[in-house]
Rosetta silent file (secondary structure, phi, psi, omega in degrees, C-alpha in Angstrom):
SEQUENCE: XXXXXXXXXXXXXXXXXXXXXXXXXXXXXXXXXXXXXXXXXXXXXXXXXXXXXXXXXXXXXXXXXXXXXXXXXXXXXXXXXXXXXXXXXXXXXXXXXXXXXXXXXXXXXXXXXXXXXXXXXXXXXXXXXXXXXXXXXXXXXXXXXXXXXXXXXXXXXXXXXXXXXXXXXX
SCORE:     score description
SCORE:     0.000 S_00000001
   1 L     0.000  138.501 -179.454  -93.613 -180.340  175.446 S_00000001
   2 H   -60.888  -38.949 -178.634  -89.859 -180.514  175.383 S_00000001
   3 H   -59.117  -38.538 -179.198  -89.960 -184.021  173.895 S_00000001
   4 H   -79.413  -42.169 -173.923  -91.890 -182.709  170.889 S_00000001
   5 H   -76.579  -47.332 -174.550  -90.139 -179.348  170.522 S_00000001
   6 L   -93.692  -24.591 -174.946  -86.478 -180.207  171.184 S_00000001
   7 L  -118.400   12.755  175.260  -86.388 -183.902  170.356 S_00000001
   8 L    51.405   37.788  178.650  -88.937 -184.079  167.492 S_00000001
   9 L    54.344   35.943 -176.770  -91.041 -186.707  169.341 S_00000001
  10 L   -75.350  111.889  179.476  -88.245 -189.241  168.860 S_00000001
  11 H   -68.455  -17.724  179.181  -89.241 -192.530  170.595 S_00000001
  12 H   -73.496   -5.933  179.273  -85.582 -193.647  170.430 S_00000001
  13 H   -66.230  -26.665  179.731  -84.819 -191.045  173.125 S_00000001
  14 L   -58.495  130.787  178.741  -85.845 -193.550  175.809 S_00000001
  15 L    84.820   -4.824 -178.923  -82.796 -194.931  177.599 S_00000001
  16 L   -98.256  152.093  179.426  -80.457 -192.308  176.124 S_00000001
  17 E   -81.361  145.201  171.162  -78.581 -189.677  178.140 S_00000001
  18 E  -131.512  162.304 -179.319  -79.401 -185.964  177.938 S_00000001
  19 E  -113.964  127.189  176.784  -77.729 -183.016  179.690 S_00000001
  20 E  -126.437  124.550 -179.550  -79.676 -180.578  181.882 S_00000001
  21 L    51.230   38.629  177.514  -77.887 -177.719  183.645 S_00000001
  22 L    78.918    1.768 -179.050  -74.584 -179.440  182.955 S_00000001
  23 E  -109.895  137.541  178.290  -75.687 -182.705  184.591 S_00000001
  24 E   -82.399  139.088  176.166  -76.252 -185.970  182.672 S_00000001
  25 E  -135.343  150.254  175.559  -79.622 -187.726  183.023 S_00000001
  26 E  -102.970  131.279  179.443  -81.010 -190.856  181.375 S_00000001
  27 L   -74.839  118.989 -178.878  -84.492 -190.607  179.859 S_00000001
  28 L  -110.304   -9.059  179.321  -86.618 -193.332  181.478 S_00000001
  29 L  -176.697  163.406  178.767  -90.071 -192.252  180.307 S_00000001
  30 L  -131.395  125.014 -178.480  -92.170 -189.619  178.587 S_00000001
  31 L   -82.815  161.153  177.442  -95.432 -188.392  180.094 S_00000001
  32 L   -69.105  147.370  176.690  -98.581 -187.643  178.159 S_00000001
  33 L   -67.991  -13.048 -179.406  -99.116 -184.043  177.092 S_00000001
  34 L   -93.557    4.641  179.521 -102.490 -184.317  178.836 S_00000001
  35 L   -65.897  121.726  177.216 -100.949 -184.935  182.284 S_00000001
  36 L  -128.062  126.926  179.416 -102.425 -182.426  184.738 S_00000001
  37 L  -114.731  125.767 -179.163 -101.478 -182.414  188.401 S_00000001
  38 L   -62.870  140.322  177.260 -103.624 -180.522  190.878 S_00000001
  39 L    66.011   16.228  179.337 -101.826 -177.729  192.783 S_00000001
  40 L  -132.799  146.021  170.396  -98.718 -178.007  190.609 S_00000001
  41 L   -69.042  157.208  179.314  -97.385 -176.112  187.637 S_00000001
  42 L   -73.193  115.611 -178.229  -97.023 -178.219  184.551 S_00000001
  43 L   -76.200  144.991  175.262  -93.471 -179.582  184.733 S_00000001
  44 L   -82.919  -37.668 -177.388  -91.334 -179.650  181.622 S_00000001
  45 L  -144.387  140.001  171.877  -89.083 -182.392  182.978 S_00000001
  46 L  -100.292  133.397  176.427  -89.159 -184.715  185.979 S_00000001
  47 L  -125.975  157.305 -179.903  -85.771 -185.494  187.544 S_00000001
  48 L   -62.586  143.586  179.965  -84.847 -187.838  190.412 S_00000001
  49 H   -62.067  -34.642 -178.932  -85.074 -186.315  193.879 S_00000001
  50 H   -61.521  -19.951 -179.507  -81.575 -187.563  194.707 S_00000001
  51 H   -74.694  -11.901 -177.335  -80.223 -185.163  192.082 S_00000001
  52 L  -115.177   91.246  179.240  -81.213 -182.186  194.247 S_00000001
  53 H   -63.383  -28.639 -178.215  -79.150 -182.047  197.434 S_00000001
  54 H   -69.938  -15.825 -178.413  -80.784 -178.699  198.277 S_00000001
  55 H   -85.539   -2.131 -176.665  -84.181 -180.396  198.602 S_00000001
  56 H   -70.675  -12.676 -179.332  -83.120 -182.495  201.597 S_00000001
  57 H   -91.858    2.919 -178.244  -84.270 -179.782  204.020 S_00000001
  58 L   -64.271  142.803  176.431  -87.885 -179.983  202.887 S_00000001
  59 L   -90.199  -25.505 -177.987  -90.505 -180.598  205.574 S_00000001
  60 L  -138.784  145.236 -177.554  -93.067 -181.862  203.088 S_00000001
  61 L  -149.366  130.670  175.194  -92.721 -183.599  199.774 S_00000001
  62 L  -102.457  131.329 -179.365  -95.236 -184.863  197.228 S_00000001
  63 L  -125.120  135.026  177.643  -94.145 -187.813  195.123 S_00000001
  64 L  -111.328  128.694 -179.897  -96.015 -189.228  192.149 S_00000001
  65 L  -150.355  166.657  177.154  -95.376 -192.833  191.196 S_00000001
  66 L  -113.994  133.059  179.794  -96.868 -195.889  189.592 S_00000001
  67 L   -72.355  136.905  175.746  -97.092 -199.136  191.519 S_00000001
  68 L   -70.016  154.023  177.960  -95.252 -202.067  190.015 S_00000001
  69 L   -54.879  133.424  179.250  -97.388 -205.118  189.218 S_00000001
  70 L    92.503  -12.355  178.387  -98.085 -207.058  192.392 S_00000001
  71 L   -88.537  151.023  177.278  -97.491 -204.105  194.745 S_00000001
  72 L  -117.114  167.753  176.549 -100.232 -202.665  196.948 S_00000001
  73 H   -61.118  -39.974  179.867 -100.709 -199.238  198.503 S_00000001
  74 H   -63.796  -42.171  177.796  -99.936 -200.723  201.924 S_00000001
  75 H   -63.587  -41.280  177.753  -96.689 -202.246  200.631 S_00000001
  76 H   -64.378  -39.567  178.912  -95.681 -198.943  199.034 S_00000001
  77 H   -62.073  -45.818  179.449  -96.437 -197.137  202.301 S_00000001
  78 H   -61.534  -44.189 -178.884  -94.227 -199.551  204.274 S_00000001
  79 H   -66.033  -41.513  177.908  -91.374 -199.221  201.791 S_00000001
  80 H   -66.351  -35.734  176.150  -91.601 -195.415  201.755 S_00000001
  81 H   -60.790  -42.953  178.452  -91.639 -195.360  205.566 S_00000001
  82 H   -63.936  -43.719  179.296  -88.375 -197.347  205.580 S_00000001
  83 H   -62.596  -44.740  179.416  -86.789 -195.039  202.989 S_00000001
  84 H   -61.977  -44.589 -179.253  -87.907 -191.966  204.938 S_00000001
  85 H   -62.507  -45.804  179.118  -86.609 -193.393  208.215 S_00000001
  86 H   -62.790  -43.483 -178.036  -83.204 -194.274  206.704 S_00000001
  87 H   -63.907  -42.559 -178.922  -82.857 -190.873  205.018 S_00000001
  88 H   -71.281  -39.160  178.827  -83.670 -188.949  208.181 S_00000001
  89 H   -65.577  -34.346  178.685  -81.469 -191.114  210.410 S_00000001
  90 H   -66.121  -23.162  177.058  -78.529 -190.622  208.027 S_00000001
  91 L   -95.566    2.862  179.186  -78.912 -186.875  208.628 S_00000001
  92 L    78.723   20.950 -179.680  -79.147 -187.368  212.391 S_00000001
  93 L  -109.743  134.739  177.655  -82.847 -186.506  212.550 S_00000001
  94 L   -79.399  124.297 -178.963  -85.346 -188.672  214.393 S_00000001
  95 L   -66.948  128.519  178.398  -88.272 -189.497  212.048 S_00000001
  96 L  -106.881  -30.874 -173.147  -91.574 -188.100  213.333 S_00000001
  97 L  -103.978  163.186  175.120  -93.766 -188.511  210.300 S_00000001
  98 L  -117.182  161.113  177.794  -94.887 -191.430  208.200 S_00000001
  99 L   -75.719  138.516  175.210  -95.438 -191.602  204.473 S_00000001
 100 L  -106.776  116.628 -178.056  -98.991 -191.027  203.280 S_00000001
 101 L  -114.205  124.230 -179.824  -99.748 -193.105  200.185 S_00000001
 102 L  -133.007  162.316  175.261 -103.014 -192.545  198.324 S_00000001
 103 L   -77.713  125.483 -175.656 -104.571 -193.449  195.010 S_00000001
 104 H   -60.284  -42.818 -178.767 -104.098 -190.474  192.657 S_00000001
 105 H   -62.683  -44.377  178.471 -107.492 -190.859  190.998 S_00000001
 106 H   -64.757  -40.557 -178.837 -109.276 -190.957  194.357 S_00000001
 107 H   -62.777  -39.803 -176.069 -107.211 -188.034  195.635 S_00000001
 108 H   -83.043  -19.437 -179.666 -108.049 -185.877  192.627 S_00000001
 109 H  -108.078   -4.377 -176.092 -111.765 -186.740  192.505 S_00000001
 110 H   -59.498  -36.704 -177.568 -112.461 -186.936  196.240 S_00000001
 111 H   -65.506  -23.462 -175.435 -113.516 -183.274  196.440 S_00000001
 112 H   -94.876   -9.912 -174.495 -116.320 -183.837  193.923 S_00000001
 113 H   -61.274  -48.549 -176.761 -117.853 -186.967  195.440 S_00000001
 114 H   -66.039  -50.020  178.074 -120.134 -185.240  197.953 S_00000001
 115 H   -61.071  -38.896  179.496 -121.535 -182.537  195.606 S_00000001
 116 H   -66.258  -37.304  176.317 -122.084 -185.087  192.841 S_00000001
 117 H   -64.085  -40.986  177.928 -123.920 -187.378  195.251 S_00000001
 118 H   -61.106  -48.142 -178.948 -126.105 -184.453  196.304 S_00000001
 119 H   -66.503  -36.459  176.662 -126.947 -183.562  192.694 S_00000001
 120 H   -63.574  -40.033  176.512 -127.623 -187.206  191.808 S_00000001
 121 H   -64.565  -40.907  178.846 -130.036 -187.373  194.762 S_00000001
 122 H   -64.299  -41.919  178.382 -131.721 -184.137  193.650 S_00000001
 123 H   -64.101  -42.380  178.562 -132.131 -185.470  190.100 S_00000001
 124 H   -62.861  -38.569  178.391 -133.575 -188.736  191.438 S_00000001
 125 H   -65.460  -43.954  177.701 -136.034 -186.759  193.585 S_00000001
 126 H   -62.693  -41.158  177.912 -137.162 -184.650  190.604 S_00000001
 127 H   -63.114  -41.632  177.877 -137.569 -187.830  188.534 S_00000001
 128 H   -62.135  -43.891  178.570 -139.638 -189.420  191.310 S_00000001
 129 H   -62.284  -42.122  178.961 -141.883 -186.338  191.499 S_00000001
 130 H   -63.102  -41.019  179.002 -142.338 -186.390  187.703 S_00000001
 131 H   -65.655  -42.015  178.588 -143.268 -190.093  187.789 S_00000001
 132 H   -64.334  -41.654  178.172 -145.782 -189.558  190.612 S_00000001
 133 H   -63.153  -43.369  179.292 -147.328 -186.610  188.726 S_00000001
 134 H   -63.608  -42.795  178.211 -147.592 -188.641  185.519 S_00000001
 135 H   -62.626  -40.228  178.093 -149.185 -191.547  187.384 S_00000001
 136 H   -63.638  -41.676  178.790 -151.663 -189.145  189.007 S_00000001
 137 H   -65.003  -42.423  178.490 -152.592 -187.628  185.643 S_00000001
 138 H   -64.927  -39.284  177.776 -153.113 -191.060  184.075 S_00000001
 139 H   -64.860  -42.701  179.140 -155.237 -192.149  187.034 S_00000001
 140 H   -64.038  -40.510  178.816 -157.341 -188.976  186.814 S_00000001
 141 H   -63.928  -44.083  179.435 -157.850 -189.487  183.074 S_00000001
 142 H   -62.089  -42.286  179.189 -158.911 -193.110  183.626 S_00000001
 143 H   -67.002  -35.668  179.786 -161.353 -192.126  186.373 S_00000001
 144 H   -70.047  -24.033 -179.966 -162.827 -189.347  184.236 S_00000001
 145 L   -97.469    5.427 -178.017 -163.482 -191.863  181.424 S_00000001
 146 H   -59.650  -41.415 -179.583 -164.951 -194.512  183.745 S_00000001
 147 H   -65.543  -40.613  178.915 -168.498 -193.521  182.857 S_00000001
 148 H   -60.055  -43.267  179.229 -167.658 -193.642  179.119 S_00000001
 149 H   -65.500  -36.930  178.474 -166.338 -197.208  179.482 S_00000001
 150 H   -63.998  -41.857  179.174 -169.445 -198.256  181.408 S_00000001
 151 H   -65.290  -44.379  179.705 -171.691 -196.944  178.595 S_00000001
 152 H   -60.808  -42.757  179.547 -169.583 -198.690  175.923 S_00000001
 153 H   -64.768  -37.579  179.941 -169.729 -201.958  177.866 S_00000001
 154 H   -67.366  -31.283  179.909 -173.527 -201.610  178.241 S_00000001
 155 L   -83.837   -3.329  174.235 -173.854 -201.108  174.473 S_00000001
 156 L   103.582    5.944  177.723 -171.879 -204.323  173.857 S_00000001
 157 L   -72.627  135.665  179.107 -168.364 -203.093  173.081 S_00000001
 158 L   -80.321  172.278 -179.228 -165.742 -205.597  174.173 S_00000001
 159 H   -65.364  -37.227  179.484 -162.652 -204.844  176.223 S_00000001
 160 H   -59.972  -43.752  179.994 -160.415 -205.102  173.162 S_00000001
 161 H   -64.977  -38.748  178.892 -162.393 -202.410  171.355 S_00000001
 162 H   -66.163  -38.390  178.731 -162.232 -200.152  174.434 S_00000001
 163 H   -66.533  -40.098  177.621 -158.444 -200.642  174.658 S_00000001
 164 H   -62.119  -41.403  178.942 -158.022 -199.760  170.968 S_00000001
 165 H   -63.113  -41.740  179.333 -160.067 -196.614  171.574 S_00000001
 166 H   -63.133  -45.678 -176.536 -157.887 -195.698  174.599 S_00000001
 167 H   -70.553  -29.463  178.215 -154.626 -196.164  172.709 S_00000001
 168 H   -72.808  -27.513  177.929 -155.868 -194.159  169.710 S_00000001
 169 H   -81.475  -18.613 -179.533 -156.692 -191.201  171.993 S_00000001
 170 L   -74.309    0.000    0.000 -153.266 -191.328  173.640 S_00000001
């Protein structure tokens, strides 16, 4: 990470200006070294989109952001739609598309939901089969010892003694 290598992990860097490609930028945040974004190379630095005039011709753009306290996805979608509409109208282009706002965690884990549900169902089915088999084996053992219990009862053994005998054989 550039913050660790070039700036010695200095927390005082926040709010201070740095120069990139001859342009001044103010450091507003530092991401975790564990940040991984699907379908993207690991960026060394994030810069504001407005700093890149050449990017205004893009047909598609992915933006990553954090909602401020009190904001909702629907509110963010409405605000981004307004920004998109203003930006396109200022260039003389009629806006055709709307902003798509999604939850990053849901977006990144959505592909795994169906397979994981399938495997959870398969595991539950195997567990159910194992429980039914165990119950069948216990029932068969009890039925095979039914005659033994009848003889013990005829000889005067109480139920408690028979239960102790059963648990000692288990």
């Amino acid at each position: 990470m550039i913050w660790q290598e070039r700036f010695s992990s200095d927390p005082a860097l926040l709010g201070k200006p740095i120069t990139l490609d001859g342009e001044p930028y103010t450091v507003v945040g530092i991401t975790s070294s564990q940040l991984r974004l699907e379908y993207m190379d690991e960026p060394a630095i994030f810069v504001p989109l407005a700093a890149h005039a050449s990017l205004q011709v893009l047909r598609s753009l992915d933006v990553l952001g954090r909602l401020a306290p009190g904001f909702t996805l629907a509110g963010a979608r409405e605000e981004l739609d307004l920004i998109l509409e203003r930006a396109l109208k200022s260039e003389g282009v009629q806006p055709e598309d709307k902003a798509a706002v999604t939850n990053l965690r849901e977006e990144q884990t959505n592909f795994a939901t169906r397979p994981l549900s399938f495997f959870a169902g398969a595991v539950a089915l195997v567990l159910l089969i194992a429980c039914v088999n165990t119950a069948g084996l216990l029932l068969a053992r009890g039925l095979s010892r039914q005659r033994e219990f009848a003889v013990r009862a005829a000889l005067g053994a109480g139920r408690g003694r028979s239960c102790v005998n059963c648990s000692s054989k288990a």
